[in-house]
ZADO-1210 file (C-alpha; in nm, 4 decimals, padded with zeros to 6 digits):
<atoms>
<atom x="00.0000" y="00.0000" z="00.0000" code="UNK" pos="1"/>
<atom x="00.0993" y="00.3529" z="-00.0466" code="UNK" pos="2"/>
<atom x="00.1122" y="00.4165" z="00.3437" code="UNK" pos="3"/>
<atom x="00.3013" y="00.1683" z="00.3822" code="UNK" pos="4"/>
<atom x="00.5652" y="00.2963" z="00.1241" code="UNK" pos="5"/>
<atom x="00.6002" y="00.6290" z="00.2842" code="UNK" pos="6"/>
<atom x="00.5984" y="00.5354" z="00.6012" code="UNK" pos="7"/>
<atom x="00.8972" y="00.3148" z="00.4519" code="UNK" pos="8"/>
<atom x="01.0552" y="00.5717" z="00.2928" code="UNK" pos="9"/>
<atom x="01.0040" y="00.8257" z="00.6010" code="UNK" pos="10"/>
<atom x="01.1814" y="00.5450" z="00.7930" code="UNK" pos="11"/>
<atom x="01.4429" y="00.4830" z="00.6056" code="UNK" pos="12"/>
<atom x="01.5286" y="00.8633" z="00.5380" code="UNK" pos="13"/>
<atom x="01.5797" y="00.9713" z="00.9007" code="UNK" pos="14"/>
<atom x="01.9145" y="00.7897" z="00.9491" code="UNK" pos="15"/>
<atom x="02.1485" y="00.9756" z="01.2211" code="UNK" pos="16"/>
<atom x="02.3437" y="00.9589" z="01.5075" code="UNK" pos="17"/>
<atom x="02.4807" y="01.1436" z="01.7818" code="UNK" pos="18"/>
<atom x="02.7334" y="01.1400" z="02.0466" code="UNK" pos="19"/>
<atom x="02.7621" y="01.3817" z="02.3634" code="UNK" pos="20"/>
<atom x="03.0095" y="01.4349" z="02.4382" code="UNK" pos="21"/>
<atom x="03.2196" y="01.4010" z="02.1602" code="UNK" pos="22"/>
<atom x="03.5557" y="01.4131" z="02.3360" code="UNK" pos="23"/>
<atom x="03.6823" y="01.4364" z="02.6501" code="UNK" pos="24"/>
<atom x="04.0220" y="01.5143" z="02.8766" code="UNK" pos="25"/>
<atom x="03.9379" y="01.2497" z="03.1368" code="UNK" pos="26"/>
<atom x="04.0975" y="00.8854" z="03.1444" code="UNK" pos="27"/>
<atom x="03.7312" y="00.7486" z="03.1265" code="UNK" pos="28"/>
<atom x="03.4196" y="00.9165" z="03.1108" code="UNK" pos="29"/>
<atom x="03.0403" y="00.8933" z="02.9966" code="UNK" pos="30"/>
<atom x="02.8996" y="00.9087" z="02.6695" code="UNK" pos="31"/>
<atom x="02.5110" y="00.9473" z="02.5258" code="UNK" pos="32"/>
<atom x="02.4953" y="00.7175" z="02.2355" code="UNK" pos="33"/>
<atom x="02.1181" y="00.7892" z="02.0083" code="UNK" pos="34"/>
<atom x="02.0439" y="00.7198" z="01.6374" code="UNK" pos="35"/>
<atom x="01.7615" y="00.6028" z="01.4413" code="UNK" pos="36"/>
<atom x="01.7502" y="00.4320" z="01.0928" code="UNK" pos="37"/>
<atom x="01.8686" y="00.1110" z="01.1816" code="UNK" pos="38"/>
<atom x="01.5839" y="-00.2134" z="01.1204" code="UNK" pos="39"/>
<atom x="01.3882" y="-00.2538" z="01.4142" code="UNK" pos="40"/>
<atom x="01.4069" y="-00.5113" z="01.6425" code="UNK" pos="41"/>
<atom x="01.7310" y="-00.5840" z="01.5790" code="UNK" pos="42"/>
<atom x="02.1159" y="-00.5793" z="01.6225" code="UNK" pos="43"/>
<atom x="02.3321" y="-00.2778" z="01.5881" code="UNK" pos="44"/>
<atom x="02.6848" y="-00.3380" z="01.5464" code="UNK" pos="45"/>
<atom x="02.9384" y="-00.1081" z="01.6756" code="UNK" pos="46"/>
<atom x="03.3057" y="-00.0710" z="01.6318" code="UNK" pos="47"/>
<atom x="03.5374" y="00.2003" z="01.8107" code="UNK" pos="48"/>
<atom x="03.7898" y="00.2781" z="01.5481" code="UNK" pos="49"/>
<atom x="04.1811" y="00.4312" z="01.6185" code="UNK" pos="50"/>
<atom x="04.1990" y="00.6347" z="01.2913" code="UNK" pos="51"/>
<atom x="04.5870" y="00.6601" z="01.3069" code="UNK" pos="52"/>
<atom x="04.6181" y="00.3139" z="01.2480" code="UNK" pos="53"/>
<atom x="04.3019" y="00.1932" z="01.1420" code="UNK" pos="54"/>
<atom x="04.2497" y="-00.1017" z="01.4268" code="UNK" pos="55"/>
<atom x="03.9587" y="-00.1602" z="01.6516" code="UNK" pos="56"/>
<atom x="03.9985" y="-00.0474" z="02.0047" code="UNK" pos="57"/>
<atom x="03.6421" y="-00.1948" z="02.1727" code="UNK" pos="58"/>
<atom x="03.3385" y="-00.3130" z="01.9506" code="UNK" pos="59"/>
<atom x="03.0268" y="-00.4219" z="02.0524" code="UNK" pos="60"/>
<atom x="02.6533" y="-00.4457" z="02.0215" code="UNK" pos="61"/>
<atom x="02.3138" y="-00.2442" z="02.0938" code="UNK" pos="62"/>
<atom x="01.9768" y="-00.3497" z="02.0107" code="UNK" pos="63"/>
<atom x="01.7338" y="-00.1225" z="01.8555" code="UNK" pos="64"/>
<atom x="01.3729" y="-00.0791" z="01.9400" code="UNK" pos="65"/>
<atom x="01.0242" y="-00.1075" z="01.7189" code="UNK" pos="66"/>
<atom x="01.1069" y="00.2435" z="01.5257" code="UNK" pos="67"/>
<atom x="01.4812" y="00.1158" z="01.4390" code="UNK" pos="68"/>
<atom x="01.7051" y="00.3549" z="01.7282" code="UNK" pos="69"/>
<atom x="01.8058" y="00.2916" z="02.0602" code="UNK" pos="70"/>
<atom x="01.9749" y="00.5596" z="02.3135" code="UNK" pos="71"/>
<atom x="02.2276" y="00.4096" z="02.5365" code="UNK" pos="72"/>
<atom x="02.4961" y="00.5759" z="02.8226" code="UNK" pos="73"/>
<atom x="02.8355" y="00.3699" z="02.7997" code="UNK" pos="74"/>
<atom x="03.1290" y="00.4267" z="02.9857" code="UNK" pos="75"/>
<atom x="03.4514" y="00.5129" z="02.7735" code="UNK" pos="76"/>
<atom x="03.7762" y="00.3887" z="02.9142" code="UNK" pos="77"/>
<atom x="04.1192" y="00.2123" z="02.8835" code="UNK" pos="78"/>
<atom x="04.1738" y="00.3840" z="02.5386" code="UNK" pos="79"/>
<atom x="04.5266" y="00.5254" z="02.4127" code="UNK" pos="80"/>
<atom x="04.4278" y="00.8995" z="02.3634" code="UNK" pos="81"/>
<atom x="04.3614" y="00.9595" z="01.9926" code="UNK" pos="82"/>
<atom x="04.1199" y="01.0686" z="01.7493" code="UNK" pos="83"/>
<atom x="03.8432" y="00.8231" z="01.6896" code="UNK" pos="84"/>
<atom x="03.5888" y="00.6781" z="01.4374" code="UNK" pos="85"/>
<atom x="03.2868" y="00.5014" z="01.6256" code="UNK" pos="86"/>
<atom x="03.0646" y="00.2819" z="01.3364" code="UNK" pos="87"/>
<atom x="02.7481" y="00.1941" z="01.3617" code="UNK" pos="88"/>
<atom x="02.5926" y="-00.0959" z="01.1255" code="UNK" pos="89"/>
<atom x="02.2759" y="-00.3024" z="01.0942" code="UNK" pos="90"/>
<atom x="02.4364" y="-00.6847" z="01.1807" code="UNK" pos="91"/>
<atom x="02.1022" y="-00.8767" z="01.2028" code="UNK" pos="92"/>
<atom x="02.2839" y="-01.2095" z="01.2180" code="UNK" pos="93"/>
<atom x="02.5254" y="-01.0894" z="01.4648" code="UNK" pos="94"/>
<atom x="02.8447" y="-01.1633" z="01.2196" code="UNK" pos="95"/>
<atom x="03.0333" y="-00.8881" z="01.2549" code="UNK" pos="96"/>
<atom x="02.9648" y="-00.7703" z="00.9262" code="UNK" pos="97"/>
<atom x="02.7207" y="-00.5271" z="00.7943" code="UNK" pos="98"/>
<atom x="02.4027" y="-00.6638" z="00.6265" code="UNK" pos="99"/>
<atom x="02.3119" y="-00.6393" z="00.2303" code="UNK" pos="100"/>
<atom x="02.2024" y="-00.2926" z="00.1568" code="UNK" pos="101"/>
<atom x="02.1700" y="-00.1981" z="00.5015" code="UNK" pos="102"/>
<atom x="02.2444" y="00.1250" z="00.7495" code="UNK" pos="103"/>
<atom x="02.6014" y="00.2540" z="00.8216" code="UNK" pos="104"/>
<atom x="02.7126" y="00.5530" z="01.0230" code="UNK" pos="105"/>
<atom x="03.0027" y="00.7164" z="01.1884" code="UNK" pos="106"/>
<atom x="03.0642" y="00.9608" z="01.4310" code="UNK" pos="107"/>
<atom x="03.4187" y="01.1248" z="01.5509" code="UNK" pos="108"/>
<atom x="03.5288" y="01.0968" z="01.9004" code="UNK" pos="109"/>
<atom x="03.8573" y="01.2734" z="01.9860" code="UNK" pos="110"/>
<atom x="04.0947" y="01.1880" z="02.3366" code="UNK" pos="111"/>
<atom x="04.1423" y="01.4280" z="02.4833" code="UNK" pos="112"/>
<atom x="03.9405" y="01.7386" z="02.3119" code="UNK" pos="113"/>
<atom x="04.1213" y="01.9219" z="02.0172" code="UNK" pos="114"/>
<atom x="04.0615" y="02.2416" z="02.1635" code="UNK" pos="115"/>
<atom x="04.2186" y="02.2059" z="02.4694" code="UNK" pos="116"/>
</atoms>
């Protein structure tokens, strides 16, 4: 059905994420993880990514809810201090790897803040 398109393509179209703080001078501290766009229901893959060198630091998981986004506090710590990629990817099947034609973001996270 038509509604059922839009609604589809109104889903699919609001794909973002955000991070708060996005950096910080502390050895550990707390971070606000939200995004939408992801399938609902599901698995959310997540990787923590050094960008000097290109290698995973921590990687995980968070499962989304019945619109496809979740919101989740996680603690940040035992991390070199470095600038940061965090990736975000629809992983159904829970293989590490991002599904067919699915949802990928990123979002920068810097240790300790560029500005300081």
């Amino acid at each position: 059905s038509l509604i059922i398109q839009l609604f589809t393509f109104l889903t699919n179209a609001q794909k973002n994420a955000t991070i708060s703080p996005d950096c910080d001078t502390e050895d550990g501290f707390e971070v606000n993880l939200e995004a939408d766009g992801f399938l609902p229901n599901s698995n959310v893959h997540w990787d923590l990514v050094d960008r000097k060198n290109n290698t995973i630091a921590l990687s995980g998981y968070f499962t989304t809810n019945g619109s496809g986004g979740f919101e989740e506090r996680t603690f940040v710590d035992d991390i070199s201090n470095g600038d940061y990629k965090i990736k975000f990817f629809d992983d159904a099947d829970t293989n590490d790897r991002l599904d067919n034609n699915k949802t990928e973001l990123s979002l920068d996270l810097s240790i300790p803040c560029k500005n300081q």
